[in-house]
MARSELO-467459 format. One record per residue (C-alpha): chain; x, y, z. Coordinates in nm, 4 decimals, decimal comma, padded with zeros to 6 digits, always signed. Example, Ala and Ser with C-alpha at 12.3 -4.5 7.8 and 13.67 -1.06 7.14 Angstrom:
BEGIN
(site A; (+01,2300; -00,4500; +00,7800));
(site A; (+01,3670; -00,1060; +00,7140));
//
This chain:
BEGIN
(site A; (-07,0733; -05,7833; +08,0802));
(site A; (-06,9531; -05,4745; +07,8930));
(site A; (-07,2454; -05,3867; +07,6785));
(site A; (-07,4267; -05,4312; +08,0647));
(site A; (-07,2095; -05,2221; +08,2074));
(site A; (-07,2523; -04,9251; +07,9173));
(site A; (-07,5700; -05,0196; +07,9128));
(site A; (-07,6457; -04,8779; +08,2963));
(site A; (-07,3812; -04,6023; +08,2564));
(site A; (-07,5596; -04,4628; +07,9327));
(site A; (-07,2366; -04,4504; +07,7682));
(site A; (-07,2491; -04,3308; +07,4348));
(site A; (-07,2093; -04,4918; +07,0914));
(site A; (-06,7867; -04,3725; +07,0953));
(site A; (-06,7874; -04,4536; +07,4586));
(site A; (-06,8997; -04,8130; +07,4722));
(site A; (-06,6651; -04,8532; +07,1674));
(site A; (-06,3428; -04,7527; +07,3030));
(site A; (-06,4205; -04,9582; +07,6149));
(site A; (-06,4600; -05,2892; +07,4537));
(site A; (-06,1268; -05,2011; +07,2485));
(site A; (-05,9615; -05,1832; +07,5865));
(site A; (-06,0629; -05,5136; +07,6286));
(site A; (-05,9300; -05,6700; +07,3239));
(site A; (-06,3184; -05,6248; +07,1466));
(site A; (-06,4598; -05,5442; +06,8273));
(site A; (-06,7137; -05,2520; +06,8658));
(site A; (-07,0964; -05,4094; +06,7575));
(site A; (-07,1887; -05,2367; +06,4035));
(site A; (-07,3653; -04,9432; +06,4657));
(site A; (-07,7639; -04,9123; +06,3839));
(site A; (-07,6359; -04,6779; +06,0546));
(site A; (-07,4517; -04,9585; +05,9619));
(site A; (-07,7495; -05,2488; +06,0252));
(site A; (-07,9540; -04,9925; +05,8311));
(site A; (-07,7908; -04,8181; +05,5422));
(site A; (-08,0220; -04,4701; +05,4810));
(site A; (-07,9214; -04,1828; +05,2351));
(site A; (-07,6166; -04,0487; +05,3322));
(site A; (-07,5973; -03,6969; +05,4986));
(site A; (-07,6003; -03,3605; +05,3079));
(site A; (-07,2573; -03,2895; +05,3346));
(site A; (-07,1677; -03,5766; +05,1816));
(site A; (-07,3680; -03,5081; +04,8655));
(site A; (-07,2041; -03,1826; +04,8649));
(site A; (-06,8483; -03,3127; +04,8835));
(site A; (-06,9684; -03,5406; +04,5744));
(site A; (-07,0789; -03,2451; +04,3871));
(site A; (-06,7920; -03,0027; +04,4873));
(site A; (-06,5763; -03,2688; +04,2757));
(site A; (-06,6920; -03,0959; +03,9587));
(site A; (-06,6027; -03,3100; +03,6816));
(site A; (-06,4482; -03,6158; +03,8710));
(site A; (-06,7124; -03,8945; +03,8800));
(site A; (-06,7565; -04,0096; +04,2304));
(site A; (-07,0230; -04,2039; +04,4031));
(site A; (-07,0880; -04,3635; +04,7760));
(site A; (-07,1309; -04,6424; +04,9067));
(site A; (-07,3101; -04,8128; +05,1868));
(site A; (-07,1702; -05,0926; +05,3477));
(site A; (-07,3623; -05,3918; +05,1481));
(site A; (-07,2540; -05,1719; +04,8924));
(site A; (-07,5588; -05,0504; +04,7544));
(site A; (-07,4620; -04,6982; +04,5440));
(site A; (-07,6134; -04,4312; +04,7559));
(site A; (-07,5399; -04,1066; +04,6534));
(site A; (-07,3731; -03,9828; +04,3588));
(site A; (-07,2620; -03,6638; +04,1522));
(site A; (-07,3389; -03,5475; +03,8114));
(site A; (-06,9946; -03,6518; +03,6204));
(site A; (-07,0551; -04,0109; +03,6824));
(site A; (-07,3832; -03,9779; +03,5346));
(site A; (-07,2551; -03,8425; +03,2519));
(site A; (-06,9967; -04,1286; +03,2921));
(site A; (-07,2463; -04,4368; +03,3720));
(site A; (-07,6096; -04,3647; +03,3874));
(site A; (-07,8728; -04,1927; +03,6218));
(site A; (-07,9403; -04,4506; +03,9065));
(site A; (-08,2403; -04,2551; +04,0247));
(site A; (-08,3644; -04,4182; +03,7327));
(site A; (-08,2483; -04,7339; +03,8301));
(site A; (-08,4794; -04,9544; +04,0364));
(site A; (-08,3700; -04,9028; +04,3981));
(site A; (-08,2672; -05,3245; +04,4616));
(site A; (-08,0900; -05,3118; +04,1792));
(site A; (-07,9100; -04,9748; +04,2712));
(site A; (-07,6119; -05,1758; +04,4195));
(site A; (-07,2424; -05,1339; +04,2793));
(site A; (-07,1924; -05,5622; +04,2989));
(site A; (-07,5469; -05,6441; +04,1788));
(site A; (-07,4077; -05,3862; +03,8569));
(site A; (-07,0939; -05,5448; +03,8077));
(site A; (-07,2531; -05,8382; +03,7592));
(site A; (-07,5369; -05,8195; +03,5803));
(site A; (-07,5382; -05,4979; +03,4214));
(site A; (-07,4524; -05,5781; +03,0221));
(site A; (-07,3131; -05,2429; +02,9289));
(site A; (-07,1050; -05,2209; +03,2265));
(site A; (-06,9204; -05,4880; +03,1170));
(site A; (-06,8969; -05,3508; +02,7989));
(site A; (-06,7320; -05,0194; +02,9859));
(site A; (-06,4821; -05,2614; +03,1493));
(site A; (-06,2072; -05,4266; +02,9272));
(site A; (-06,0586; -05,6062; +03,2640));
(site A; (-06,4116; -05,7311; +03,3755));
(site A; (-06,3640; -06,0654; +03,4374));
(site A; (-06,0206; -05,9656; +03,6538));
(site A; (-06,1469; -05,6882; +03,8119));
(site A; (-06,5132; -05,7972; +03,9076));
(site A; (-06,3698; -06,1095; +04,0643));
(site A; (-06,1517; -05,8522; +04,2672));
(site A; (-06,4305; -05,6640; +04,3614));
(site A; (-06,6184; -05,9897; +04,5075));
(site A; (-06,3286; -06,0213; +04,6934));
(site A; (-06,3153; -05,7234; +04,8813));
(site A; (-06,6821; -05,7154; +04,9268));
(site A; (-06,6233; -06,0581; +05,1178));
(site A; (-06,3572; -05,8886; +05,3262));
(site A; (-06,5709; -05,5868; +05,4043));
(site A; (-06,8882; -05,8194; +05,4545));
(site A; (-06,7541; -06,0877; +05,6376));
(site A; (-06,9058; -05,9910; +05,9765));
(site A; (-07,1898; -05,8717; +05,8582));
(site A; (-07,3068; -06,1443; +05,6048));
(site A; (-07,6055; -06,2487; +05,8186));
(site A; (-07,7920; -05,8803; +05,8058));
(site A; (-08,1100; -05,9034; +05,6210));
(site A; (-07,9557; -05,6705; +05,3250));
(site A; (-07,6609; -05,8710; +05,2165));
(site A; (-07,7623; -06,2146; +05,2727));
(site A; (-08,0925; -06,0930; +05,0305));
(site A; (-07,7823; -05,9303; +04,7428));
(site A; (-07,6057; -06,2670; +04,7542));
(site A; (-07,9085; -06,4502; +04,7248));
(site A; (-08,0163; -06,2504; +04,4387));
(site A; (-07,6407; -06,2546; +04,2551));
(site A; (-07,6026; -06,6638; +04,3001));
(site A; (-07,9673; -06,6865; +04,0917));
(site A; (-07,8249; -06,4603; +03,8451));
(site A; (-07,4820; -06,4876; +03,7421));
(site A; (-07,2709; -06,7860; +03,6902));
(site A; (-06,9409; -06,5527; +03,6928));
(site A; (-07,0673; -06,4252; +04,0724));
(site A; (-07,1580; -06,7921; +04,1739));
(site A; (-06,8311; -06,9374; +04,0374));
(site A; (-06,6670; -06,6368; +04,2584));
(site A; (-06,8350; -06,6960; +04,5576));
(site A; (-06,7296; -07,0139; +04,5845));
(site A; (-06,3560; -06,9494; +04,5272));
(site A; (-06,3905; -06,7773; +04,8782));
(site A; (-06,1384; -06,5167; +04,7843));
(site A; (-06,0810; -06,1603; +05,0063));
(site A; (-05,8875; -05,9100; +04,9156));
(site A; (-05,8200; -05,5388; +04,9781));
(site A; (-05,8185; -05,3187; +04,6729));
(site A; (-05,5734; -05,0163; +04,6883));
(site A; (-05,5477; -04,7423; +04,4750));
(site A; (-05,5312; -04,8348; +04,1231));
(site A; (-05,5554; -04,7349; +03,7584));
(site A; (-05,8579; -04,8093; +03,6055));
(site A; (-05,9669; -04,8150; +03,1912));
(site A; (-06,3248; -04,7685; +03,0990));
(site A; (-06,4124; -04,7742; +02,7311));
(site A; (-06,6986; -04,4883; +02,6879));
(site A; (-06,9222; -04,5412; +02,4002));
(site A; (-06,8687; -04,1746; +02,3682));
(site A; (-06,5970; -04,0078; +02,5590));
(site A; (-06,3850; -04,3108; +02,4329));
(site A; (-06,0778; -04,4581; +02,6441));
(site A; (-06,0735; -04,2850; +02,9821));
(site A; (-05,7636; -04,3373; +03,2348));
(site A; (-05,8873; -04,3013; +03,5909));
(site A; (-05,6918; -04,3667; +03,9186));
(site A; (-05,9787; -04,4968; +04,1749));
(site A; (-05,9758; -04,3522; +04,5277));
(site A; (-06,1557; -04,5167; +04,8223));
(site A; (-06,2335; -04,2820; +05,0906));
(site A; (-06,4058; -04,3076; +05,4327));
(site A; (-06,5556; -03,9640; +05,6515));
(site A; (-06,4528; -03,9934; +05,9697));
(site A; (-06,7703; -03,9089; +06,1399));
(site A; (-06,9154; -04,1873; +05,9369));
(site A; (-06,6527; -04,4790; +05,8246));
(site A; (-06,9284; -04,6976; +05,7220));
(site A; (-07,0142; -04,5058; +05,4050));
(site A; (-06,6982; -04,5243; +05,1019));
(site A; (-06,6459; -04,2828; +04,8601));
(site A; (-06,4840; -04,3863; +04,5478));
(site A; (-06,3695; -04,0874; +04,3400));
(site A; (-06,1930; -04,1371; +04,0105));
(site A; (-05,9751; -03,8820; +03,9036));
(site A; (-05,7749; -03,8630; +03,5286));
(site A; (-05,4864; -03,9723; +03,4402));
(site A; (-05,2966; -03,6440; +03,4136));
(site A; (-05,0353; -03,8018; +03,1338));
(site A; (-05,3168; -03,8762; +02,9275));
(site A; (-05,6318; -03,6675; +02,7586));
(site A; (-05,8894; -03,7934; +02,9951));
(site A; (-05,9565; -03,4959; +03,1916));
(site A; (-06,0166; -03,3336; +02,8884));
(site A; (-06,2553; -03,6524; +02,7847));
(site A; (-06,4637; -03,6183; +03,0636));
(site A; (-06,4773; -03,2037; +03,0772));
(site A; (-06,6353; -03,2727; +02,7136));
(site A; (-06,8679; -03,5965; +02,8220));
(site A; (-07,0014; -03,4054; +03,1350));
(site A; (-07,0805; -03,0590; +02,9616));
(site A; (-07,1935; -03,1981; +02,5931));
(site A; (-07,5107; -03,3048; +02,4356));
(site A; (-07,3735; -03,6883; +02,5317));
(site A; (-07,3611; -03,6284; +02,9421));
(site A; (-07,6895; -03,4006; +02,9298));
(site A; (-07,8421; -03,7798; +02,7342));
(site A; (-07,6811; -03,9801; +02,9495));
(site A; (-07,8252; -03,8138; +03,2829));
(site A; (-08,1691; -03,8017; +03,1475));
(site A; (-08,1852; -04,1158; +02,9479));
(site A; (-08,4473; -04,3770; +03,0874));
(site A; (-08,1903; -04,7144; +03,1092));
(site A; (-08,4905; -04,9528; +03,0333));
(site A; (-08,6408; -05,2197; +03,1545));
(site A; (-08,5347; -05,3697; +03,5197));
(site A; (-08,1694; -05,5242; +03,5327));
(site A; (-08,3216; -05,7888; +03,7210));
(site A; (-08,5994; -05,8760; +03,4698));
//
C-alpha cells in the first residue's frame, strides 16, 4: 500500500524511503544498487586525491570498481583484469599471489566472506551475486567450506600486513567508507602505520621503476581459466 501510495504521489527516491521508515520498513534497494555501474567522477577523484594511500571502491556484490594509482603499484592494474573476475571476493579467493600478499589469509578471507554475507544477505537473489557465488563454490574449496559455516560479521577498522614482493612488509590500517549521496558504493582506503616505515615503503613502490611495472604489467592469463 505504500509503494501505491508513492507511487500516485510521484514521491521521490528519499521520499518513498523515509515514509516506509515511518512505518517500521526497510527502503527497496535502489536501481544503482540492482545495477552496480562505474562509480561517479568525484569519486575517482577522491581516490586519486589520496596520493600515495592505496584505495579502491566497491560496489555492493563487491565487484572492485574504481581505483587509484598507489594500489596499483600495491596490487596490480585491474583494467587488465578480465571484468567478471574484477571482484574483491572472487580475488581473495582465487587469486594465487594475493594470497601470497596476505600472511593472515586463511583468517582474514574467511572474515571477509563473512561480512560479504552480512552486506549481501538481502540481496543474494540479484542476478550479480547469486552468478559470484556460483562461480566461487566451483572454484575454491576454502570459499565453499566458508559458505557453509554461514558466518556474518562486521569488520571494523583494523591493522592489516601485506608482504610486497618488492616494497616488503607494509603496515596498513584499513578504512571502510561510504558517500553519503551514494551509501551503496565502499571505499576502503589503507593508510600506514605511522610507527613503522611503511609510508616511506609505499612513497618508494608508487614512484619507482617497481610501481611504474606493476601498473603496466599484463597479469596473464584469466584467473578463472
Amino acid at each position: 500500500m505504500l509503494d501505491a501510495i508513492a507511487r500516485t504521489l510521484k514521491l521521490s527516491a528519499v521520499e518513498h524511503a523515509y515514509n516506509l521508515s515511518l512505518a517500521g520498513y526497510s527502503a527497496p534497494p535502489s536501481l544503482s544498487e540492482q545495477c552496480p555501474q562505474g562509480p561517479p567522477a568525484h569519486v575517482q577523484r577522491l581516490l586519486d586525491a589520496l596520493g600515495g594511500f592505496p584505495a579502491f571502491a566497491l560496489a555492493p556484490d563487491w565487484t572492485v570498481a574504481a581505483w587509484n594509482e598507489a594500489y596499483t603499484a600495491v596490487y596490480r592494474d585491474l583494467s587488465k583484469v578480465p571484468a567478471p573476475d574484477r571482484n574483491l571476493l572472487w580475488l581473495i579467493f582465487t587469486d594465487p599471489y594475493l594470497r601470497e600478499m596476505m600472511p593472515d589469509w586463511e583468517y582474514m578471507s574467511r572474515r571477509c566472506l563473512a561480512r560479504f554475507r552480512a552486506e549481501a544477505g538481502p540481496r543474494l537473489g540479484q542476478p550479480s551475486f547469486s552468478r559470484l557465488v556460483t562461480r566461487l563454490l566451483d572454484a575454491s574449496e576454502a570459499f565453499r567450506a566458508g559458505w557453509e559455516s554461514h558466518d556474518i560479521e562486521w569488520i571494523a577498522v583494523r591493522r592489516r600486513i601485506f608482504h610486497h614482493p618488492v616494497a616488503g612488509e607494509l603496515h596498513l590500517e584499513q578504512h571502510c567508507l561510504a558517500p553519503v549521496e551514494h551509501p551503496h558504493l565502499r571505499l576502503v582506503i589503507y593508510t600506514p602505520v605511522l610507527t613503522t616505515d611503511t609510508l616511506e615503503r609505499l612513497r618508494r613502490l608508487c614512484v619507482g621503476p617497481a610501481g611504474r611495472r606493476n601498473a603496466s604489467a599484463d597479469p596473464g592469463p584469466s584467473l578463472s581459466e
